[in-house]
LUMTIDO-167525 format. One record per residue (C-alpha): residue in one letter; z, y, x. Coordinates in nm, 3 decimals, padded with zeros to 5 digits. Each point is the difference from the previous one (the first is absolute). Last residue first. Example, Ala and Ser with C-alpha at 12.3 -4.5 7.8 and 13.67 -1.06 7.14 Angstrom:
<"S" <00.714 -00.106 01.367>>
<"A" <00.066 -00.344 -00.137>>
# end
This chain:
<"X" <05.778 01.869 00.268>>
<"X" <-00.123 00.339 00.145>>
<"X" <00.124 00.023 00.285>>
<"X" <-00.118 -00.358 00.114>>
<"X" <-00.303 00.079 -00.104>>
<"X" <-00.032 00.299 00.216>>
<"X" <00.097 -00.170 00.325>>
<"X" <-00.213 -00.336 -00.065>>
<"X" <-00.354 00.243 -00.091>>
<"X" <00.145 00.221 00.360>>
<"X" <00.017 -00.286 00.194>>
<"X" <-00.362 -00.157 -00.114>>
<"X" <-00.148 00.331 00.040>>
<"X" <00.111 00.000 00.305>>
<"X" <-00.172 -00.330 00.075>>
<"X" <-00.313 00.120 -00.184>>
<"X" <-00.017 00.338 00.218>>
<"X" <00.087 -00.173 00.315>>
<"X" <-00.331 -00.259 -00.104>>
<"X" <-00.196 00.271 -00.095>>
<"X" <00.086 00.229 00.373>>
<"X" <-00.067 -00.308 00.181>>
<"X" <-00.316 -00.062 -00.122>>
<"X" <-00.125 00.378 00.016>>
<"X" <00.132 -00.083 00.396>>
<"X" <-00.253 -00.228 00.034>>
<"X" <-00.271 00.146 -00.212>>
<"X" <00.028 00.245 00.268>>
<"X" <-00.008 -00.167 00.289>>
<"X" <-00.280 -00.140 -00.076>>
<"X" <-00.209 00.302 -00.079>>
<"X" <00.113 00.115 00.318>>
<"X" <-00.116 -00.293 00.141>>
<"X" <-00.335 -00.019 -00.160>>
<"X" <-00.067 00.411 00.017>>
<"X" <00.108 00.011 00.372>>
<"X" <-00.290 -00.284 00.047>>
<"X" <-00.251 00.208 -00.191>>
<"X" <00.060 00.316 00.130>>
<"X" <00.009 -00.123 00.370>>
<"X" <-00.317 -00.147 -00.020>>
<"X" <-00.216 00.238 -00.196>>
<"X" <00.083 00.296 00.259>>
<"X" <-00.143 -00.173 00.258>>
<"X" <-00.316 -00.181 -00.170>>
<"X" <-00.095 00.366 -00.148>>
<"X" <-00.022 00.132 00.345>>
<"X" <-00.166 -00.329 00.149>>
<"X" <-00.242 00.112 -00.269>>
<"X" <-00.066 00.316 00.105>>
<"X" <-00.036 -00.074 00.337>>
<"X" <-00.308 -00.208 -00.081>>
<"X" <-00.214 00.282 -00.076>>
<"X" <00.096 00.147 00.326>>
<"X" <-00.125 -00.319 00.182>>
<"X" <-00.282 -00.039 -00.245>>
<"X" <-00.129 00.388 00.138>>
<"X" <00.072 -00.089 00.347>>
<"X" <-00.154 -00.313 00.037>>
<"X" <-00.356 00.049 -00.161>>
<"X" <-00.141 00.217 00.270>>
<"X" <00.135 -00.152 00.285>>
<"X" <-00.126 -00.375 -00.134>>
<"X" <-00.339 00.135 -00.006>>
<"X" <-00.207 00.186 -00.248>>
<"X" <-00.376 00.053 00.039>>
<"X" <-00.175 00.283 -00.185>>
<"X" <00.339 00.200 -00.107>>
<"X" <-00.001 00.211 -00.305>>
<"X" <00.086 -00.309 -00.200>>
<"X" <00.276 -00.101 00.213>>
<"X" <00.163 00.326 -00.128>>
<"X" <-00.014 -00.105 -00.374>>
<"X" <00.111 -00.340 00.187>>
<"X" <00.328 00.155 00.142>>
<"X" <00.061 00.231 -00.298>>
<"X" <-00.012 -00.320 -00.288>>
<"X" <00.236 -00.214 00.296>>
<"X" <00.238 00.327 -00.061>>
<"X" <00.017 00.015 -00.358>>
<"X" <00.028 -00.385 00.000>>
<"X" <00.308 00.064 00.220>>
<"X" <00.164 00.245 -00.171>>
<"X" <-00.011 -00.185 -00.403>>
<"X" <00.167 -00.312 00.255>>
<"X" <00.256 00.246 00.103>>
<"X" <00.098 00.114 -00.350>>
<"X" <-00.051 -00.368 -00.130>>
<"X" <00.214 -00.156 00.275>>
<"X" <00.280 00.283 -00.063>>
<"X" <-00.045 -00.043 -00.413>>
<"X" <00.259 -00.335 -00.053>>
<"X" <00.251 00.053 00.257>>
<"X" <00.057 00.384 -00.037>>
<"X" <00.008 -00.075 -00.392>>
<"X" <00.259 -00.245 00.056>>
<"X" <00.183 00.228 00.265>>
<"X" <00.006 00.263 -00.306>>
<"X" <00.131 -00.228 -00.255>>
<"X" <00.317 -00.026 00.241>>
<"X" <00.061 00.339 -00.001>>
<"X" <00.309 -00.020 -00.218>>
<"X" <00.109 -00.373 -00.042>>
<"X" <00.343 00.047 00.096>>
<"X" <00.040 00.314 -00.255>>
<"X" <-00.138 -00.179 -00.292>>
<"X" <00.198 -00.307 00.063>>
<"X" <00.309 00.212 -00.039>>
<"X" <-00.113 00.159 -00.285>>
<"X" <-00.079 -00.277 -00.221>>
<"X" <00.327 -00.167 00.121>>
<"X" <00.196 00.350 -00.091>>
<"X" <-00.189 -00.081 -00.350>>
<"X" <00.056 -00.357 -00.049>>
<"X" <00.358 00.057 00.077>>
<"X" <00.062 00.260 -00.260>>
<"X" <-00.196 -00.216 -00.234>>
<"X" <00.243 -00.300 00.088>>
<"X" <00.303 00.220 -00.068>>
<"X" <-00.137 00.119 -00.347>>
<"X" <-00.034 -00.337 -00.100>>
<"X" <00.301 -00.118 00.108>>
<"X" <00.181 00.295 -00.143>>
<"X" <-00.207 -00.100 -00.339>>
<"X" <00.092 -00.338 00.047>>
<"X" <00.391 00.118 -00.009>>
<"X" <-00.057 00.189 -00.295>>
<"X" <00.130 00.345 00.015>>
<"X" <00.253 00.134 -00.239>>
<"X" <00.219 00.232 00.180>>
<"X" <-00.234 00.094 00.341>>
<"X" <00.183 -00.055 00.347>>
<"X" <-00.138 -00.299 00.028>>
<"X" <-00.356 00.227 -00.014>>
<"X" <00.061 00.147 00.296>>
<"X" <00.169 -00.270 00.214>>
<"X" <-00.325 -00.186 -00.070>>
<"X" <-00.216 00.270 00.127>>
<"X" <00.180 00.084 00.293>>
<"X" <-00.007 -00.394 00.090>>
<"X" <-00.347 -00.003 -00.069>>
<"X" <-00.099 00.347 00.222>>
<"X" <00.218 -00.131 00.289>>
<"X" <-00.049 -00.366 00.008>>
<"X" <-00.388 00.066 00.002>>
<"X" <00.030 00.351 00.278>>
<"X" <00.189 -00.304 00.155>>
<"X" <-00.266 -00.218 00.068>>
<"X" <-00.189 00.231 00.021>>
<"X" <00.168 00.109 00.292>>
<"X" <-00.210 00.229 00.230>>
<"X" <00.191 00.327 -00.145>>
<"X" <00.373 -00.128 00.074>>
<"X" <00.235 00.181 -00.230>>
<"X" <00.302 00.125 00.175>>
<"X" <00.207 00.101 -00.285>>
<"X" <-00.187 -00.219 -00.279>>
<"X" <-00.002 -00.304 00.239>>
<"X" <00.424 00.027 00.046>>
<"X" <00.040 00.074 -00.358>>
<"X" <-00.259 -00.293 -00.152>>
<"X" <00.210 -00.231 00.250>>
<"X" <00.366 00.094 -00.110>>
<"X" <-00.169 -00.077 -00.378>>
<"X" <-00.152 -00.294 00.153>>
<"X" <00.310 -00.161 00.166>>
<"X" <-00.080 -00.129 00.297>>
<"X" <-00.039 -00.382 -00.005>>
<"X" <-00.233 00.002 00.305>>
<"X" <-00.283 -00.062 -00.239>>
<"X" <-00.094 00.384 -00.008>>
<"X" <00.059 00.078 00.378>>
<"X" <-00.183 -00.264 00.136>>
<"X" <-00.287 00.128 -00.245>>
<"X" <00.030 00.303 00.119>>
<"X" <-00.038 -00.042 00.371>>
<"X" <-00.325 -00.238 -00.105>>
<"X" <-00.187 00.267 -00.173>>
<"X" <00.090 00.248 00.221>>
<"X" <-00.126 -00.180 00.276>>
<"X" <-00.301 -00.100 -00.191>>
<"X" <-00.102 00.375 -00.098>>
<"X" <00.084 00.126 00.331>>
<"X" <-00.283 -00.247 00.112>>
<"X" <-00.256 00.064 -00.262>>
<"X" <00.062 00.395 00.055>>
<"X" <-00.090 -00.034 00.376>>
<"X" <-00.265 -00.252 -00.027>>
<"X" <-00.154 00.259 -00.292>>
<"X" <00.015 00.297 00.241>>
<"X" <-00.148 -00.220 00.278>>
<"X" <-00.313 -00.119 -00.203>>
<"X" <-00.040 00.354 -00.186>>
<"X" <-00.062 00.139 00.304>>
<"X" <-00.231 -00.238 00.153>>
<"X" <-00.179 00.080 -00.356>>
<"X" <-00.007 00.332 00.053>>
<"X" <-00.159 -00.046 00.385>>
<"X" <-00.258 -00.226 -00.166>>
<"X" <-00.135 00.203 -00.314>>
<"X" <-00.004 00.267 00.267>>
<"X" <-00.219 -00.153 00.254>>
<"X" <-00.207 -00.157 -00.250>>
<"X" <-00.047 00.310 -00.182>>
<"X" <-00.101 00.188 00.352>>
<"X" <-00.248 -00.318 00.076>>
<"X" <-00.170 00.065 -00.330>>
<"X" <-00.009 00.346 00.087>>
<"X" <-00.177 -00.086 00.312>>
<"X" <-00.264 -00.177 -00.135>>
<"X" <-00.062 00.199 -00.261>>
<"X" <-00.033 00.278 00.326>>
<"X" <-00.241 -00.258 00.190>>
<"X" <00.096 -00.158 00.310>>
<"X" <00.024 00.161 00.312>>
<"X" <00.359 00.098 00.039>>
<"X" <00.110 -00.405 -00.119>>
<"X" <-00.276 -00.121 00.243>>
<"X" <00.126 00.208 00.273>>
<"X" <00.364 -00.083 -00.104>>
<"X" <-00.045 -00.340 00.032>>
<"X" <-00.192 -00.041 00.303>>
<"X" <-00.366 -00.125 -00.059>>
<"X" <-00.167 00.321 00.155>>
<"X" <00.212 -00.024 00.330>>
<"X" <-00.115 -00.345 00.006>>
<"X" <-00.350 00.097 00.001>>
# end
């Protein structure tokens, strides 16, 4: 009996839906373990970056010296300074231009910004829709399993003139699986999701409020040209 209501016996002797709901689950929760330490990885170098540079930027350093030195060894998991990088090129750009209006480089500036912002948040936020779908269709998947299974156990029961605890057991037990299934890739998925989804309206924060204050710096710098 107990040999009957080990794990992988009732996983090898359930039915085949049964089974390939198990197999989805399975997957759906090995990718989304793998999503989980790819996106801790890139969340991380993303705040280290993000904090090295912005030591760097209110140092005092000189932001023409500092647009040189970032443009020649560009740190990719900056976006903070993928921002600085794409504005300030931008605004150098069209300062450069006879004629322009100083709120039009402003405005053209900002829009640079926006956009390298846009992307930036894209890229740190890749997958993460996918560990929110994980989280909210794993119980249903294994739940959809289970009742499949309980319908098989009493279809069988029916054949049977007297049923007993033995009988019934093993056919719920496998049933159940299926939902324990769905339960453990759920979990994971839906915390990651939360904090990761934290963190990243955290450092989209951040990035707005570096991208106001330097464009701040850069409204006072070409104003003061101008006049």
């Amino acid at each position: 009996m107990e040999d009957k209501l080990s794990i992988w016996a009732l996983i090898s002797n359930a039915s085949f839906l049964v089974q390939i709901v198990m197999l989805i689950l399975l997957a759906a929760s090995i990718v989304s373990w793998m999503v989980i330490f790819q996106r801790a990885r890139i969340f991380g170098m993303a705040r280290k970056a993000t904090t090295k540079f912005e030591e760097r930027f209110w140092s005092g350093m000189d932001l023409n010296q500092l647009y040189r030195e970032s443009s020649a060894a560009p740190n990719p998991n900056s976006g903070m300074e993928q921002i600085f990088r794409s504005g300030f090129k931008e605004f150098s750009r069209l300062r450069q231009q006879a004629g322009v209006d100083p709120d039009a480089v402003m405005e053209g500036t900002q829009r640079s910004m926006r956009v390298a912002l846009s992307r930036e948040m894209d890229r740190l936020e890749a997958h993460l829709p996918f560990l929110a779908t994980v989280g909210s269709t794993s119980p249903y998947i294994g739940l959809f399993g289970t009742v499949w299974g309980i319908m098989n156990s009493f279809r069988g029961l029916a054949q049977i003139q007297q049923a007993t605890i033995s009988t019934v057991a093993p056919g719920i037990s496998e049933a159940l699986i299926a939902t324990a299934m769905g339960l453990f890739a759920a979990i994971p998925a839906v915390i990651a999701y939360n904090r990761y989804s934290a963190r990243s309206e955290s450092l989209a924060n951040s990035f707005q409020t570096f991208a106001e204050e330097f464009s701040s710096i850069l409204h006072r710098r070409v104003h003061a040209k101008s006049s």
